[in-house]
N, C-alpha and C positions, 0 to 999 in steps of 0.2 A: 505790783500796783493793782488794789480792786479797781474793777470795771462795771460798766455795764453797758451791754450795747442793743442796739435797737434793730429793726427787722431793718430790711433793704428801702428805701425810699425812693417815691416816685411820687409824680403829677398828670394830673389828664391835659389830651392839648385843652380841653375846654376851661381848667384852672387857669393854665398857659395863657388862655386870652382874658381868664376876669381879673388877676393878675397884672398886666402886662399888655393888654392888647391895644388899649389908646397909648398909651407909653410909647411902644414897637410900633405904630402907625400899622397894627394886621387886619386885615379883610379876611371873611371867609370865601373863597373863590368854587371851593366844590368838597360834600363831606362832610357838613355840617352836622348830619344824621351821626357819624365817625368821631365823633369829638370827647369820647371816652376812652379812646388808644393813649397808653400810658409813657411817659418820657420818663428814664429811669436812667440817665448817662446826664453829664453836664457840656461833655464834646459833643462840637456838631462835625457833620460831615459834607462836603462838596463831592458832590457826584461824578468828578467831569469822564472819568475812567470807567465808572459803570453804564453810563449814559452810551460810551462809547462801545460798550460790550465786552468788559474786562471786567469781571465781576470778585476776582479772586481775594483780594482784599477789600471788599465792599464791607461800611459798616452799617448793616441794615439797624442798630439797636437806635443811632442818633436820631435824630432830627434831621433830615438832609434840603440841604438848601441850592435853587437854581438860581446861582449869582448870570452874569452877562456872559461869562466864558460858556456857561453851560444854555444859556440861551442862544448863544449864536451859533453853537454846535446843533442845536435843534433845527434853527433855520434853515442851516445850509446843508445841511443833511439828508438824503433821503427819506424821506418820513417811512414809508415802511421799514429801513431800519434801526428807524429812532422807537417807530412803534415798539418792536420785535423787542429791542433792547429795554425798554419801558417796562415792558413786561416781563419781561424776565428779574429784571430789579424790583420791581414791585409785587413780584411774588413771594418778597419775604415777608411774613406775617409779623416779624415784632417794629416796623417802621412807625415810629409814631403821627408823621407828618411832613408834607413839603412844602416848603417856605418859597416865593419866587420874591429875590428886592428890587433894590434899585427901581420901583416904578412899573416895573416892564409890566405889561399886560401877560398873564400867563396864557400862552399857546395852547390852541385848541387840542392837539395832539396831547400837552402832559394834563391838561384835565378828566380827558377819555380817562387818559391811564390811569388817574387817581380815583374818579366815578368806577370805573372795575373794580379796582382793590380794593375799592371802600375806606381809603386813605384821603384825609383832611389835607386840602391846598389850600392854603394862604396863601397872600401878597402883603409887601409893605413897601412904603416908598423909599425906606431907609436903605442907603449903600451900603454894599455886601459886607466892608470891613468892619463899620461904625454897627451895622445891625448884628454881626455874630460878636462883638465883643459885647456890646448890651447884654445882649440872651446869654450867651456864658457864665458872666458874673450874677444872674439872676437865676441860672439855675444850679451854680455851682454850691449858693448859698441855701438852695432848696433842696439841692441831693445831697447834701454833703454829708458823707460819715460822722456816725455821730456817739459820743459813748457820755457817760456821766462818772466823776470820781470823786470820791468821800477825800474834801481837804479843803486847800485857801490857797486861793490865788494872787498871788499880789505883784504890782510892780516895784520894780529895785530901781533907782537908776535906769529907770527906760526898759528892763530887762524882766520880762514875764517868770515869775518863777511859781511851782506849783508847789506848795508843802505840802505832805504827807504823815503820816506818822497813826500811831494805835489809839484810840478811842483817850484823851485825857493825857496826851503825853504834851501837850500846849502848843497845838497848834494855834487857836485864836490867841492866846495869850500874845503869840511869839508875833502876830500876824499888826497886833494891839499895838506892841510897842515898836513894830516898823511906820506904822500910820504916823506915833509921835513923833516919830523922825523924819517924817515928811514924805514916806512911802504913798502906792496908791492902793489901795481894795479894788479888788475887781467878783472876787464871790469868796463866800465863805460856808461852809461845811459840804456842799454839793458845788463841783464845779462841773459846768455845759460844754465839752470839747466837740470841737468839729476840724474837722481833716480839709483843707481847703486846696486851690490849685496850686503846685508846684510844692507839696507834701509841707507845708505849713497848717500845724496846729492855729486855731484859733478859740481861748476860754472864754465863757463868760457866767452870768448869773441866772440861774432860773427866774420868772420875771417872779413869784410869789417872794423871792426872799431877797431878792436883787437892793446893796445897799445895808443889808442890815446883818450881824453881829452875834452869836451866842456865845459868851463866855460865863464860864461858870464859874457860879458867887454873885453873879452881877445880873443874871441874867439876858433879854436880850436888846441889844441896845442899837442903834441908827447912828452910822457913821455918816455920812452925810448931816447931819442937824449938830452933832456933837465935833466934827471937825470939817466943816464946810464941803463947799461943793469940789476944790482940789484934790480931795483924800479919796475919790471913787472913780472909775473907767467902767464904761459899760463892758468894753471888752479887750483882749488884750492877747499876742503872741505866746504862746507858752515855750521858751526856750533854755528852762532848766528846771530840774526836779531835785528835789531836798529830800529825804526821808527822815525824821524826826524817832530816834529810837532811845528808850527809854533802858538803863545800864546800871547795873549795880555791882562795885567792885571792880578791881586794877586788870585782873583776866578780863572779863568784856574790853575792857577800851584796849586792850592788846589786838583786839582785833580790825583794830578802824588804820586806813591809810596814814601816814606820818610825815609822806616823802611827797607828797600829791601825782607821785607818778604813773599812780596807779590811774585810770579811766574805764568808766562805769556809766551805761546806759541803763533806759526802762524805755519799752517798747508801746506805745500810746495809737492806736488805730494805724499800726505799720511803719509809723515816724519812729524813729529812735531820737532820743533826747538825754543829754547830758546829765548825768545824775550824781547825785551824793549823798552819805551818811550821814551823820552827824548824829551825836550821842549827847544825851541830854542827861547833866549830871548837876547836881547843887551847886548854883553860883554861876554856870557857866551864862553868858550873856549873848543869847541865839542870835536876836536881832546883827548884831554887830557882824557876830560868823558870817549871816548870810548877805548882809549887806558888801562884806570881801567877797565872799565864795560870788556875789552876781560881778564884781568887776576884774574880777579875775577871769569869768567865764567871758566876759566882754573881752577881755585880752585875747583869751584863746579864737576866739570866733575872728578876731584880726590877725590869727598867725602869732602869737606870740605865745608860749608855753612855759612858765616859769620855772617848773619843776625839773622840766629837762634841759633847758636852757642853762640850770644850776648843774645838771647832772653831768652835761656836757663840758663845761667848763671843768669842775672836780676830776674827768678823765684826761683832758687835756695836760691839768698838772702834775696828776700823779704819773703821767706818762713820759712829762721830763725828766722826773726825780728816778 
């Protein structure tokens, strides 16, 4: 599968707040000078074990946030070795920021330590749980791995699938007469993937070409205005891949699966996804192929596998006889 991938991705907290910062209800509390430290993780991290002087799995790269558990360990604490401990946590240079929720007024003690490190304190009024899943889904979509790939994305039946195939071997063609059928467009000849939480692919359209069409002979054409606004998804799961390969002669197709028992991934920013050939020969009628091959993949993704479901059965008989 061509690729192409992009450097590492990151935000300043200062993006963080123009962004996000009325949204998140954030205050600058100390640091403000600091608001060019870079957030390059979409996890955040609750401190309560480093705060306590357990540093060993500390994840200094997060964002780490002083929920109420980690403030009442402040309070009741000895301050010199909350200090002590403060410092030593905030001696790692790549912390981007520390968030205090729920309201609380942040403690004279953790603003010291953040005025030292030269580390940005916020506050927001938002509870701990309702404010870290905000921030997650807002930065998951801003760091997210990200590559681009020469094809057409389309929905099948609910079921994201990516066609591929060699410069002219009919991918929009093919992409053309699943619309007619009631399919959805989602991008055609560059598709946008992003790697999101819980290693789900997510495609869509570059916004210059977003919606629209090149097929040749016709040139290019707006689906959307040519088959209303049902025939297009801004974006969509990618949970199967097609290759589109062009074959001439009985040798080549000797070499495609027959029995479907065979299973075949392509590897997309670490995801593995379900994949297939498919040989494009005069007459053969793609649309339809892949309109099975998505509800077939549908089956399999519920545990059902027809090929060997058949296979099993065929050993079962011959076993009697």
């Amino acid at each position: 599968m061509s690729e192409t991938h992009t450097s590492a991705k990151s935000i300043t907290v200062s993006e963080l707040l123009k962004f996000r910062g009325k949204i998140l209800g954030l205050k600058v509390v100390a640091g403000s000078k600091n608001l060019s430290r870079k957030v390059t993780v979409s996890e955040i991290n609750r401190p309560g074990l480093a705060i306590a002087g357990h540093l060993e799995q500390f994840r200094s790269e997060r964002i780490q946030i002083i929920g109420q558990g980690e403030y009442a360990y402040c309070v009741k604490e000895d301050s010199r070795k909350v200090v002590a401990s403060l410092a030593k946590m905030f001696a790692y240079s790549d912390i981007p920021c520390v968030i205090v929720t729920g309201g609380l007024k942040p403690l004279p003690v953790i603003r010291d330590a953040c005025r030292k490190a030269g580390i940005p304190l916020l506050a927001t009024s938002f509870d701990t749980s309702s404010f870290i899943r905000e921030l997650t889904i807002f930065l998951d979509d801003k760091l997210a791995a990200i590559t681009y790939a020469h094809g057409v994305l389309v929905s099948v039946y609910g079921l994201g699938v990516l066609i591929q195939g060699d410069s002219g071997v009919g991918k929009s063609e093919c992409a053309l007469e699943l619309l007619k059928r009631g399919h959805i467009l989602i991008a055609d000849d560059v598709v946008e993937i992003k790697r999101r939480i819980g290693y789900m692919l997510v495609g869509n359209s570059p916004k210059n070409i977003k919606h629209y069409m090149e097929v040749r002979g016709l040139g290019i054409i707006d689906v959307e205005l040519l088959f209303g606004i049902g025939s297009i998804l801004d974006q969509s799961l990618i949970e199967m891949h097609v290759k589109l390969e062009s074959v001439t002669g009985a040798t080549n197709l000797s070499n495609y699966d027959r029995t479907g028992l065979q299973s075949s991934e392509v590897s997309i920013l670490e995801v593995q996804v379900p994949s297939l050939r498919l040989p494009v020969t005069p007459g053969r009628n793609l649309a339809v192929l892949i309109e099975v091959a998505s509800l077939n993949q549908r089956l399999k993704n519920q545990g059902y596998f027809v090929a060997k479901k058949f296979n099993e059965s065929l050993i079962r008989e011959m076993g009697k006889k």
